[in-house]
C-alpha positions in Angstrom: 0.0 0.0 0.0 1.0 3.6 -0.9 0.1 6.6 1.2 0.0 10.1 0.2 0.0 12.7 3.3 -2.7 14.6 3.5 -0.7 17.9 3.3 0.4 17.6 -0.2 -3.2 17.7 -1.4 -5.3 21.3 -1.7 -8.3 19.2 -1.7 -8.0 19.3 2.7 -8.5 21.9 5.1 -5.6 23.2 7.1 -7.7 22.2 9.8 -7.9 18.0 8.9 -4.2 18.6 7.7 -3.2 19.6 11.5 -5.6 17.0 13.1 -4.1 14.4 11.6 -0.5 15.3 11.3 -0.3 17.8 14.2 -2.9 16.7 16.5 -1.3 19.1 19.2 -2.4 22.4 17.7 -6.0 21.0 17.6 -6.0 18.8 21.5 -7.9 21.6 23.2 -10.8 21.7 21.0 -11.4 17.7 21.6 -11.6 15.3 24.1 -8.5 12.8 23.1 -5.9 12.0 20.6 -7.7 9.6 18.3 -4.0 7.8 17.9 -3.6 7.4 21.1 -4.7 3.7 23.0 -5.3 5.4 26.3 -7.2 8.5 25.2 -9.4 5.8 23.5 -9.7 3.6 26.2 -10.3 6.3 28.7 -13.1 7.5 27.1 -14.8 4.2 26.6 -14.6 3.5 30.1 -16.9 6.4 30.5 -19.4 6.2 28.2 -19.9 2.6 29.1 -20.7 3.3 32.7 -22.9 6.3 32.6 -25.9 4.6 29.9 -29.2 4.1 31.9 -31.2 3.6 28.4 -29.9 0.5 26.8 -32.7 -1.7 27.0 -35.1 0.4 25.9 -32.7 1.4 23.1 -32.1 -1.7 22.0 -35.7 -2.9 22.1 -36.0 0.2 19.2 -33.4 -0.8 17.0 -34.6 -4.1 17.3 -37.9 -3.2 16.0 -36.0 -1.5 13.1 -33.5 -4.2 12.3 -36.8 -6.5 11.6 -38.6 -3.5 9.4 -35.4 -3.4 7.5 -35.2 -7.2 7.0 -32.0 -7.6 8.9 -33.5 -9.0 12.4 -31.5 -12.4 12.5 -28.0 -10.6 11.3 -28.0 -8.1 14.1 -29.2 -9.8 17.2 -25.8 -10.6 17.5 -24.8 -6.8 17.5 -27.4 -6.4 19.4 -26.8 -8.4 22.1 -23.1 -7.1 22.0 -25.0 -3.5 23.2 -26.9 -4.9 26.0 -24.2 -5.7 27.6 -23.8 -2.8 30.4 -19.9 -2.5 29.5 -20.3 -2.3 25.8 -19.8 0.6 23.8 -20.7 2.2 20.2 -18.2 3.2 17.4 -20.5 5.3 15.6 -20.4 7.0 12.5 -23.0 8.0 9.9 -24.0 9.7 6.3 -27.0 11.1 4.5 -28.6 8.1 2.4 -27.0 8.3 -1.2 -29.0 6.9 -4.1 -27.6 2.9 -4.3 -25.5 3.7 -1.0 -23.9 7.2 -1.9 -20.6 7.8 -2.7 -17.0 5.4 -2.0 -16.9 7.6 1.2 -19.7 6.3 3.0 -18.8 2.8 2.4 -15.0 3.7 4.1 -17.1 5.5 7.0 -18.5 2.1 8.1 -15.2 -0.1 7.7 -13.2 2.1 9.6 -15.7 1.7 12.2 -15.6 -2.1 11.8 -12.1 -2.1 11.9 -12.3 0.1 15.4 -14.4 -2.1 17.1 -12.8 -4.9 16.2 -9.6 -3.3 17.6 -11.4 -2.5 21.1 -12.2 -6.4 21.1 -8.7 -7.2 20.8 -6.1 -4.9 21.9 -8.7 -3.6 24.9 -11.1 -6.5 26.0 -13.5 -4.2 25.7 -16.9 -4.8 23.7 -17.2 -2.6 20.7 -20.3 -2.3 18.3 -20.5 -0.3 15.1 -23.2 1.9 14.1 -24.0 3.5 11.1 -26.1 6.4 12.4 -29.3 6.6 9.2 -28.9 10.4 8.4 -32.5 10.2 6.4 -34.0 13.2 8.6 -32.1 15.2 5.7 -34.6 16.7 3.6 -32.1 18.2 0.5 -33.1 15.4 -2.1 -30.9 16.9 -4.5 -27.6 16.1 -2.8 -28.5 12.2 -2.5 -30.1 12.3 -6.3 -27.4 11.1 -8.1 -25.0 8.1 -8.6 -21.6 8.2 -10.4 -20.0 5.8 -12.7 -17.0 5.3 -14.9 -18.5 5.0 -18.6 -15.4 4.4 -20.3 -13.3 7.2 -20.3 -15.9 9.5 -19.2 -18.5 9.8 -16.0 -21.7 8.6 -15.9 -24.4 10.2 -13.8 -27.4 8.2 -12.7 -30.3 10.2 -11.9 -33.6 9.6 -9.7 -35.8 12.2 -10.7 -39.7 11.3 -8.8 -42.6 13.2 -9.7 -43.9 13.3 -6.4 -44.6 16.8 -4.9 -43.2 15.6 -1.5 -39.2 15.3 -1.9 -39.0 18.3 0.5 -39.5 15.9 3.4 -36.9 13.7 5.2 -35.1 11.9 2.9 -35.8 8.5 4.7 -39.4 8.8 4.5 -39.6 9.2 0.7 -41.2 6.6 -0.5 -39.9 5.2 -4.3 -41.9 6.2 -6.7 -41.8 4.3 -10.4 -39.5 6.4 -12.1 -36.6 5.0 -10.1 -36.8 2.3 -12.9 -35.6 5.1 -15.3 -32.8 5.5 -12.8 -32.6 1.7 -12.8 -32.1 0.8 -16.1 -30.2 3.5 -17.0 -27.5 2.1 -14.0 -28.4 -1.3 -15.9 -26.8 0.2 -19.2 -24.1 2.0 -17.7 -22.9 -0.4 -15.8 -20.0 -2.4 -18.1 -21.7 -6.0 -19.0 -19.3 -8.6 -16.5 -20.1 -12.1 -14.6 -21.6 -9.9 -11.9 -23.9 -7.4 -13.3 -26.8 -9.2 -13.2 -26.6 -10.4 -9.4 -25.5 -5.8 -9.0 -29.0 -5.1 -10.7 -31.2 -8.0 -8.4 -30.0 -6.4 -5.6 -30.7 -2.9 -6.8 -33.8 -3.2 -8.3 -35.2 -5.4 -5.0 -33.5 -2.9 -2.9 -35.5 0.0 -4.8 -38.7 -1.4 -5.8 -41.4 1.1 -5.7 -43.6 1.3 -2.2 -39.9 0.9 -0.3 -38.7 3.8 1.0 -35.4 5.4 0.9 -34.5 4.4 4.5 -35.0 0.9 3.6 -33.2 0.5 0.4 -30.0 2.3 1.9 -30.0 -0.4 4.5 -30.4 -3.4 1.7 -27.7 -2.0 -0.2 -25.4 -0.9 2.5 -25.3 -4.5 4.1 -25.1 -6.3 0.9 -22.1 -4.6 0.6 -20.6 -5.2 3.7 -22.2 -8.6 4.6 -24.8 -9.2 7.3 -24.2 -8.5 10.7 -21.2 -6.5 10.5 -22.5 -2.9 11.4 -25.8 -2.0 13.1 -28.0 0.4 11.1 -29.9 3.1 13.4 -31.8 5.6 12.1 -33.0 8.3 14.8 -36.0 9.3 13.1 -38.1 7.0 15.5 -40.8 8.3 17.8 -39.5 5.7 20.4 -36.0 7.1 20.2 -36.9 10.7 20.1 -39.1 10.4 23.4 -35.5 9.1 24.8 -34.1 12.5 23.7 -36.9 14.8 25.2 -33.8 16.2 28.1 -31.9 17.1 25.4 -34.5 18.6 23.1 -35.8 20.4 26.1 -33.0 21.9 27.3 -32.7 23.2 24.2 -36.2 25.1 23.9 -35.4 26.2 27.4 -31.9 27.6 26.9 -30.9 27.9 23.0 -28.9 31.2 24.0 -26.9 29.1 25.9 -25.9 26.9 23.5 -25.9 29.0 21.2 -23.1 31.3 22.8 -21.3 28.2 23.8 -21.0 27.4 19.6 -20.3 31.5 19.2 -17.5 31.3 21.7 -15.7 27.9 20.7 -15.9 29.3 17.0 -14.1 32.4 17.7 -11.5 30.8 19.3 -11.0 28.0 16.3 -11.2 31.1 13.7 -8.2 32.7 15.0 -6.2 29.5 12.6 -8.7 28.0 11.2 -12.0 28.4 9.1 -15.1 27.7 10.7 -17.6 24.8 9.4 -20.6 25.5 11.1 -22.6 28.8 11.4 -24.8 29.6 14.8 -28.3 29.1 14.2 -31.6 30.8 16.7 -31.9 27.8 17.4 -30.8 23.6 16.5 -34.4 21.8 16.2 -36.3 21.5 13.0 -40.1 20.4 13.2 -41.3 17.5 11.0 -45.0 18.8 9.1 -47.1 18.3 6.4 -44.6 20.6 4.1 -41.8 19.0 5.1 -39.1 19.3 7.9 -39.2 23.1 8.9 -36.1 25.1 11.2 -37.7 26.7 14.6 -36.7 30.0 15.1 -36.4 32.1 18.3 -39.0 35.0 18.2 -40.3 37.6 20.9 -43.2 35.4 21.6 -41.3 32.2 21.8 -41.2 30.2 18.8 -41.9 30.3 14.8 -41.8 27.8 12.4 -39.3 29.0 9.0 -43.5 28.1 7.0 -45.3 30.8 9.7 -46.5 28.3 12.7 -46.4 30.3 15.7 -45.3 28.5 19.3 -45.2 29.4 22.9 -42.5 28.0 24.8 -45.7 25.7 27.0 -47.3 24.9 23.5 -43.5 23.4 22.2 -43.3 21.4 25.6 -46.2 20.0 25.3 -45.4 18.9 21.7 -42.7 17.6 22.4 -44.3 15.6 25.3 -47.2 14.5 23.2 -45.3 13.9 19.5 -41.6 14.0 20.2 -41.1 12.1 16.9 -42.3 15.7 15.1 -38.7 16.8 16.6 -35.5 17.2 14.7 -32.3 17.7 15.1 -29.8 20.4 13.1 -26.7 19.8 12.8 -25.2 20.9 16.0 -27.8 19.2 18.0 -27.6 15.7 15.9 -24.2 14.6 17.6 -25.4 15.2 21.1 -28.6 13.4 20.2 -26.7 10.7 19.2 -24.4 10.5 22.3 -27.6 10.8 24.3 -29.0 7.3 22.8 -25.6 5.5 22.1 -22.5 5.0 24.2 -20.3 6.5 21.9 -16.8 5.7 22.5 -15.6 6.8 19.0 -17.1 9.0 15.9 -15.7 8.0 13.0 -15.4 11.1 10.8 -15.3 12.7 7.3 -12.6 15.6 6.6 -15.6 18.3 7.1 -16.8 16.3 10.1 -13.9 16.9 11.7 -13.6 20.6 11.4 -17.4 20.9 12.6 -16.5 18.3 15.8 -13.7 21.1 16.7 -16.8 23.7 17.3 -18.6 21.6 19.5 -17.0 20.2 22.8 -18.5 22.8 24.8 -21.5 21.8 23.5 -21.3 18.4 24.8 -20.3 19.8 28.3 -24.1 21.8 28.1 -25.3 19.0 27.5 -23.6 16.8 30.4 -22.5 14.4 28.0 -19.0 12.5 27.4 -17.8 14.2 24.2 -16.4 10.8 22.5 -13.0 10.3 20.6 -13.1 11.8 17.2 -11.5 9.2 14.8 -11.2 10.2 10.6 -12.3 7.7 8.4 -10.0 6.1 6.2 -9.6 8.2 3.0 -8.4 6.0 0.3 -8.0 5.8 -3.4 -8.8 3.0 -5.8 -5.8 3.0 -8.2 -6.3 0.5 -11.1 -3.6 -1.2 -13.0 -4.5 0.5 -15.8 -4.5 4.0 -14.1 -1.4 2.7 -12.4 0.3 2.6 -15.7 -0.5 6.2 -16.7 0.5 7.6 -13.7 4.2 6.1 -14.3 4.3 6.3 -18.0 4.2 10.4 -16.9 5.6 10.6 -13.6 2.6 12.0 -12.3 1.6 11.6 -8.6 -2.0 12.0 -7.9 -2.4 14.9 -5.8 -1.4 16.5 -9.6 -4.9 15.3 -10.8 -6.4 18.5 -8.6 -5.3 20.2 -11.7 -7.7 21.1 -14.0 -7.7 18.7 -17.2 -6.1 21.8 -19.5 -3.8 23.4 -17.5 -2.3 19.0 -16.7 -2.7 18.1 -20.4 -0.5 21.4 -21.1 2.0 21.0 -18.7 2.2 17.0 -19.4 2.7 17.8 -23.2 5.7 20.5 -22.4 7.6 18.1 -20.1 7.3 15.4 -22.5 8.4 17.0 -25.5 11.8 15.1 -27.0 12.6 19.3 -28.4 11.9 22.1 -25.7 10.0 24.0 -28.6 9.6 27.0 -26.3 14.0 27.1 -25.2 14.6 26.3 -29.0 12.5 29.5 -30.4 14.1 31.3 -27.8 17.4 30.9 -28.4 16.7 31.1 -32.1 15.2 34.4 -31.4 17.7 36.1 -29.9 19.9 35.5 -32.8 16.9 38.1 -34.9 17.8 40.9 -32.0 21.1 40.3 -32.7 21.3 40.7 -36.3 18.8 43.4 -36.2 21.2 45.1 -33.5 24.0 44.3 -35.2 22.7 46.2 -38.8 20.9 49.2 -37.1 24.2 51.6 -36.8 25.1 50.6 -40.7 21.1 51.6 -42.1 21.4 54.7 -39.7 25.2 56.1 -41.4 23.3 55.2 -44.8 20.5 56.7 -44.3 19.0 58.0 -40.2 15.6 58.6 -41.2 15.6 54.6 -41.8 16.2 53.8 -38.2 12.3 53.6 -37.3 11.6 51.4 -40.6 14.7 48.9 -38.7 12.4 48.7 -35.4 9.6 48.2 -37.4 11.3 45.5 -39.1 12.3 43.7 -35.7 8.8 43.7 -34.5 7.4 42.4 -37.9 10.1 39.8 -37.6 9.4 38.9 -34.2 5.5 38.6 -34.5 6.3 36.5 -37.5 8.5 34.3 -35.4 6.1 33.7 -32.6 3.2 32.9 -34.8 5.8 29.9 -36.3 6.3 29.0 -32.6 2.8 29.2 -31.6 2.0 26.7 -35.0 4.8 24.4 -34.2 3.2 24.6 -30.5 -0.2 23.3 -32.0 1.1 20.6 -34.7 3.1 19.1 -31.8 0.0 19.4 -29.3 -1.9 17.9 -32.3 0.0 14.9 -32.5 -0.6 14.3 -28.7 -4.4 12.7 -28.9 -2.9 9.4 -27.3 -1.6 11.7 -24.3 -4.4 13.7 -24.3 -6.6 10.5 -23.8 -4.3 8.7 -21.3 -4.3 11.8 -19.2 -8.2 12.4 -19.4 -8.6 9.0 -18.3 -6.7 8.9 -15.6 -8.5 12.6 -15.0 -11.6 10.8 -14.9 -10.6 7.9 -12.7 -8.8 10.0 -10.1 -10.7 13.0 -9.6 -14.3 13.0 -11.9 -15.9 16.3 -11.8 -12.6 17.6 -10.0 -13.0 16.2 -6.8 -11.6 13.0 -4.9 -12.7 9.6 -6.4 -13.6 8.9 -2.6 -16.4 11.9 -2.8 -18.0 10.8 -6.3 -17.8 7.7 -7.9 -20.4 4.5 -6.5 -19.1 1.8 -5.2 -21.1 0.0 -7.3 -18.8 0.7 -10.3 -16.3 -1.7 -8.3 -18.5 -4.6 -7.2 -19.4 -4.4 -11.2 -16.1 -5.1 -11.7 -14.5 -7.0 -8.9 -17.4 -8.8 -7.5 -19.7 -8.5 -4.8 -17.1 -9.4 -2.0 -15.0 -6.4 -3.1 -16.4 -4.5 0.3 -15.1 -7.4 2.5 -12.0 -7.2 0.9 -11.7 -3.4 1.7 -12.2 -4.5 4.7 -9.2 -6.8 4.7 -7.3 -4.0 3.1 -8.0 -0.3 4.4 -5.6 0.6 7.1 -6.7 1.7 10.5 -4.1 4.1 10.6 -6.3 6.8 9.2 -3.8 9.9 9.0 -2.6 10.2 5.4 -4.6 8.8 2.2 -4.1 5.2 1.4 -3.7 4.2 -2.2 -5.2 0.8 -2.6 -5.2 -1.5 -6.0 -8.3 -3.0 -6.2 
């Protein structure tokens, strides 16, 4: 395995760059060193005492693990967190059409590769979670699916008719135009001995009347293989009225929290950027319109759609309906770490920046702020991507360059005859001569000396318009370069961004078989803090 670090890419915040390569700069914004065995040891052995909920939480994720058709694979895992000294290595993702991008699928192995480490190296008992992020309600960011067609990207597109894609994400239910989506995936996907087991479990995944919740969850565990992660999602009536503390603490003191996120952010912007913006409040309401942000106002509340509230009438909601209540994304961690004994959260690069905000948040909330561990960040380098990389000695953090500006520079440095040294060396052989016969034209004749300038430039444009055509002809003759690169382009960073962030990991079980996410498994390395080139 090859690693890159994470400084030599632009694609990283200085903030992710100094949490995982100078974790010192960043230790007071967190609670531990996520490479350190004691730090995450310590903080296990806290969560894991101070839980008084677990049976009732695990009778609710029981009840979902049946409605997702995964009962009998996660009684295991669920036995695992009834046990009073067990704890959770969490980490979650918005629900991305046919299981989102590579990223998400790397989110849950590190975290199966975490607790298996607690097993082992601690004795102590360690269960993943993938947290359902399907209270999301912007159906455009999930939409789409990404492919290698060739040399080019394919997008895959659910586009519903339904009026009511502004509600949580989970709780769409499929309409029939995801067979559109279906068998255009069918036709993009490269015909191999394991397309047609790819498009079963697709199509049964995303049958119309299923919702988006449920197919995640089919597609998700097919990848990994029953029983290896728990699936959770917190948009559950029975795990909300678990959270009514924590929601009501914060209708009864938002400015708190609120000045607890203004005050931790102005101390992380004096080196860093800050991720997350303070908000009148972190609760959204679930309606008929869809999931709504509650706003502070001079009479208590107001829904962002007009709905009026007194602080008694939103009490007594959340008493009555606490499953109408929704977290933002400040409040979503702490609801988390108030249902699960989070040890560890597994994070993404903008995760981790937004985590640095919020530690005292999680003392306002009286919770254990658990160990903040990056996911592994990884790219997929093919044999025949290999190849290209060496034929140009071309490493592939260069790949952030836009396709132009690299097809350019990779023409220049591998031209046999530096065109551009040649012309100007030759050129300054025109200023000479010219120099050289301007003090003989001026004894003949001075009122000639602005015809010799005149001459030069003439001769000069002249000359540059030959460079600039010898320039082209040799650019011309480049199409096999020009394709290699745009390949490679498209394989490394498609729509210039990391392969990690857009491509399906469908495109790889296409290719490699529907084991390929056990054998990243086998592969990614838990040391998550540079990129990890893999070869499929």
């Amino acid at each position: 395995m090859k690693r890159i670090p994470f400084s030599t890419f632009s694609t990283f915040s200085a903030l992710f760059k100094d949490y995982t390569e100078q974790f010192e700069k960043l230790a007071p914004f967190f609670a531990g060193d996520f490479r350190s065995d004691a730090d995450l040891k310590a903080v296990a052995e806290k969560v894991a005492s101070n839980h008084p909920t677990r049976s009732v939480l695990v009778e609710a994720i029981a009840a979902q693990s049946v409605a997702f058709g995964i009962g009998d694979s996660s009684k295991r895992l669920l036995d695992k967190l009834q046990d009073p000294k067990s704890v959770a290595i969490v980490t979650g993702q918005q629900l991305g059409l046919f299981g989102g991008p590579l990223y998400t699928l790397y989110k849950i192995i590190t975290a199966i590769q975490l607790a298996d480490k607690y097993e082992r190296a601690f004795g102590i008992v360690a269960v993943p979670v993938f947290w359902l992020e399907g209270e999301d309600h912007d159906f455009d960011e999930i939409a789409a699916a990404h492919f290698l067609a060739g040399d080019d990207v394919s997008s895959v597109r659910y586009e519903p008719s339904a009026s009511n894609v502004k509600t949580a994400i989970g709780r769409l239910v499929i309409q029939p135009e995801m067979a559109l989506a279906l068998d255009a995936l069918e036709e993009t996907l490269q015909p191999t001995d394991f397309r047609s087991d790819i498009m079963h479990l697709v199509r049964t995944a995303y049958a119309p009347g299923r919702t988006m919740l449920q197919a995640f969850v089919t597609v998700m565990n097919a990848f990994l293989g029953d029983g290896r992660v728990l699936f959770v999602s917190p948009d559950d009536p029975a795990l909300k009225a678990l959270c009514g503390d924590l929601f009501q603490r914060e209708i009864d003191d938002y400015k708190t929290s609120s000045r607890c996120l203004e005050e931790s952010s102005a101390l992380l912007a004096a080196s860093y950027h800050v991720q997350v913006q303070t908000k009148p409040t972190n609760i959204f309401l679930h309606s008929d319109g869809g999931r709504v942000a509650l706003d502070a106002s001079a009479d208590g509340f107001a829904t962002r759609d007009g709905r009026s509230l007194t602080r008694e009438a939103l009490t007594n909601l959340l008493a009555e309906q606490p499953g109408l209540f929704s977290p933002n994304v400040v409040l979503r961690p702490l609801m988390q770490d108030t249902l699960l004994p989070t040890a560890v959260y597994v994070a993404g690069p903008g995760e981790v920046a937004y985590f640095a905000q919020f530690k005292s948040l999680y003392q306002w909330a009286g919770l254990q702020m658990p160990i903040i561990y990056p996911r592994a960040s990884a790219t997929l380098l093919e044999k025949r991507i290999d190849k290209i990389l060496e034929r140009y000695s071309l490493p592939i953090p260069s790949f952030e360059t836009p396709f132009d500006r690299l097809f350019g520079q990779v023409v220049i440095d591998n031209m046999e005859v530096d065109v551009e040294a040649a012309f100007k060396k030759s050129g300054s052989f025109l200023h000479q001569a010219i120099n050289e016969i301007k003090p003989i034209v001026e004894q003949v004749d001075k009122s000639l000396a602005k015809s010799t300038d005149a001459t030069r430039s003439d001769l000069l444009k002249e000359w540059n318009r030959l460079k600039d055509r010898v320039l082209k002809a040799e650019r011309a003759g480049q199409d096999v370069v020009k394709g290699q690169i745009y390949r490679a382009s498209s394989n490394l960073f498609p729509f210039e961004i990391p392969q990690e962030r857009a491509l399906s990991p469908l495109y790889f079980l296409n290719k490699y078989g529907l084991n390929f996410g056990q054998s990243l498994i086998n592969t990614l390395d838990l040391d998550t803090t540079s990129h990890q080139v893999i070869e499929p």
